[in-house]
C-alpha positions in Angstrom: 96.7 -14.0 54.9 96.4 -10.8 53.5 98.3 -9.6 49.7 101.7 -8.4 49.9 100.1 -5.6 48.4 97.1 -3.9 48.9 95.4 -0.3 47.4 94.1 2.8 49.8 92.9 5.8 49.0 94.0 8.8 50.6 90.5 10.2 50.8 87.1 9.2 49.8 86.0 12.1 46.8 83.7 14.2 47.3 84.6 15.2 50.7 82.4 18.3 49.9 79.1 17.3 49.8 78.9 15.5 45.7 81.7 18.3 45.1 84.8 17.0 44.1 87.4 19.9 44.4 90.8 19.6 41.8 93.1 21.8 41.4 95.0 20.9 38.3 98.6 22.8 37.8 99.9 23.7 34.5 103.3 22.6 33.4 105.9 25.0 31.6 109.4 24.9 33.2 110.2 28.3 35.0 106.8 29.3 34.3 105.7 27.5 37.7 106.7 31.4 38.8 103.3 32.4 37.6 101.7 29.3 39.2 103.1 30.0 42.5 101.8 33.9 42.4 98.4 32.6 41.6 98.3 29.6 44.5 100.1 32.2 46.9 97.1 34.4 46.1 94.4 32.1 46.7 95.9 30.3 49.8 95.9 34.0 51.1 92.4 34.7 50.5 91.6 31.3 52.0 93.6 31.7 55.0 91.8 35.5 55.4 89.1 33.0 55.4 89.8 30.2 57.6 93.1 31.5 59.1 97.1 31.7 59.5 97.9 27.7 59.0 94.8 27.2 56.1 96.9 25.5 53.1 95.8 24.5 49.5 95.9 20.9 50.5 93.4 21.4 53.0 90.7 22.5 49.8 91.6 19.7 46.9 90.0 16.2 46.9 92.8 16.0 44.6 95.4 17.9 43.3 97.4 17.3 39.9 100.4 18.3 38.0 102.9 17.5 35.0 105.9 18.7 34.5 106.4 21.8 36.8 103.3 21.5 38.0 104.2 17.7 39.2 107.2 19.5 41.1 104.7 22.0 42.5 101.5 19.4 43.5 104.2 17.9 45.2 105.9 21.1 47.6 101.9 21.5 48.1 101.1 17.3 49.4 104.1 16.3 50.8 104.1 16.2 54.6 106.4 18.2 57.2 107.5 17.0 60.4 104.1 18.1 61.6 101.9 16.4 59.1 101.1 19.8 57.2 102.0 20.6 54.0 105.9 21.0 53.2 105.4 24.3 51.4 103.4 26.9 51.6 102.4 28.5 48.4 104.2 31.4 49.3 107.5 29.6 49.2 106.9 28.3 45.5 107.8 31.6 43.7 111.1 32.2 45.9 112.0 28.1 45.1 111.9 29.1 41.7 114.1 32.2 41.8 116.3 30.0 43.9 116.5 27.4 41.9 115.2 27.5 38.2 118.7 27.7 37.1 120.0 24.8 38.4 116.8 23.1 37.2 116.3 24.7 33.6 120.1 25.7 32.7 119.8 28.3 29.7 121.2 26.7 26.5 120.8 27.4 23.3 117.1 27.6 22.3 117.7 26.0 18.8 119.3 22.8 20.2 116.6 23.0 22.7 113.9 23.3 20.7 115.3 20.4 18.3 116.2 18.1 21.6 113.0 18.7 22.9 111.8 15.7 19.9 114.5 13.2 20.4 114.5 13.4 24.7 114.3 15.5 27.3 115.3 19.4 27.2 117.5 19.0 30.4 118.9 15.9 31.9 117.6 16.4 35.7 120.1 15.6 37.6 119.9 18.8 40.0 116.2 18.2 39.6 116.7 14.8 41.1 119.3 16.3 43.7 117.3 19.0 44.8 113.4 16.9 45.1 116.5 14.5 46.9 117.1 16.9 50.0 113.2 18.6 49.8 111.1 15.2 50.0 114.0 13.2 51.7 111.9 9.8 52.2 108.6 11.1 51.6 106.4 8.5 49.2 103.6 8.8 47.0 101.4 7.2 49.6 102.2 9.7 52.0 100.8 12.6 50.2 98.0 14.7 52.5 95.6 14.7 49.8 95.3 12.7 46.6 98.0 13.7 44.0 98.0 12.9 40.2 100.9 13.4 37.8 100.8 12.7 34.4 104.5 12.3 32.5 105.5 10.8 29.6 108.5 7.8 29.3 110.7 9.2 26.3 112.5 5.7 25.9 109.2 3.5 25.8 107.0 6.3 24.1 104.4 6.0 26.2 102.1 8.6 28.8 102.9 7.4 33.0 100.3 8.4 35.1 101.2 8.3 39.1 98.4 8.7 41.4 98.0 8.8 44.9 94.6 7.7 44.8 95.2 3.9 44.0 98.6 3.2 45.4 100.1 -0.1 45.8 101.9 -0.7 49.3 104.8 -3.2 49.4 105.8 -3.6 53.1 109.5 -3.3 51.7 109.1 0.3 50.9 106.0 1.6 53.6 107.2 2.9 57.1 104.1 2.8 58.1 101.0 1.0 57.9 97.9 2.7 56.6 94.3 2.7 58.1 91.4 1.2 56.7 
C-alpha cells in the first residue's frame, strides 16, 4: 500500500545538458515594475528566437522568488486552461499599474518604516483577494517548472521556504494524480 503522501519533482535538473538554468526574481514591492520590463525583454528576445508562444517557463529548471518576486515566479509557473504559463511577461508591468495600489496602499513612510520591525508593512488582504481570482485552484504541485519561494513567518520568527521541487501530495488536496 503506498504513503498517503509521496514527493515528485516537477522536473529532473539539469534539463540542459549539466546546466541547470534559475532565474531568481528580486523582491521589493511595486518595484516588480522593473522586474516585469526586464523578463518582458528577455521573453521577447527568446521568442524572436524560438517564436510567438516561447515563455520564460519554458528556459528555467527552476525559477524563484520572495516577496514580489514570489507573486511574479508565480503569474510566470502557474498553468492556463491550456497548460501554458498564466502570464506572459508582458502582462507583469500592466498587473502592477493595475494593481500596486490595492496591494501596497501608500501610508505614511515613518509608520511604515517603524511597522516594518514589529510585522508586516501591509496586511494582504487584497493581496490574498487578488492571487484568489488569478490562481483560483491552482497548487504548488501544479507549477510548469519548479518554483522556490523564500518568506519569512513574523509570528514564529523563522525563514519558510516553499518549493515545488519536493512537494508533498495528500490525495485530499491533489485533483490529479502525478506521473512517475
Amino acid at each position: 500500500m503506498k504513503n498517503e503522501s509521496t514527493f515528485i519533482k516537477k522536473k529532473l535538473p539539469p534539463t540542459h545538458g549539466k546546466l541547470v538554468t534559475i532565474l531568481s526574481i528580486d523582491g521589493g514591492g511595486v518595484r516588480g515594475i522593473i522586474a516585469g520590463v526586464i523578463l518582458n525583454n528577455l521573453e521577447e528576445h527568446l521568442q524572436a528566437i524560438d517564436g510567438p508562444q516561447a515563455r520564460i517557463a519554458d528556459y528555467f529548471d527552476v525559477i524563484a522568488g520572495t516577496s514580489t518576486g514570489g507573486l511574479i515566479t508565480a503569474m510566470l509557473t502557474a498553468p492556463n486552461k491550456d497548460g501554458r504559463p498564466l502570464k506572459a511577461a508582458k502582462e507583469i508591468d500592466p498587473f502592477y499599474k493595475n494593481e500596486s495600489a490595492n496591494i501596497f496602499p501608500p501610508s505614511n513612510w515613518v509608520f511604515s518604516f517603524f511597522k516594518g520591525f514589529w510585522g508586516p508593512k501591509y496586511d494582504g488582504k487584497d493581496l490574498r483577494s487578488i492571487l484568489g481570482e488569478l490562481l483560483k485552484e491552482t497548487r504548488l504541485h501544479d507549477t510548469l517548472t519548479n518554483v522556490v519561494m523564500p518568506t519569512f513567518d513574523i509570528m514564529k520568527f523563522t525563514p519558510t521556504i516553499f518549493s515545488s521541487y519536493q512537494v508533498p501530495i495528500h490525495r485530499s488536496t491533489t485533483r490529479k494524480q502525478p506521473e512517475n
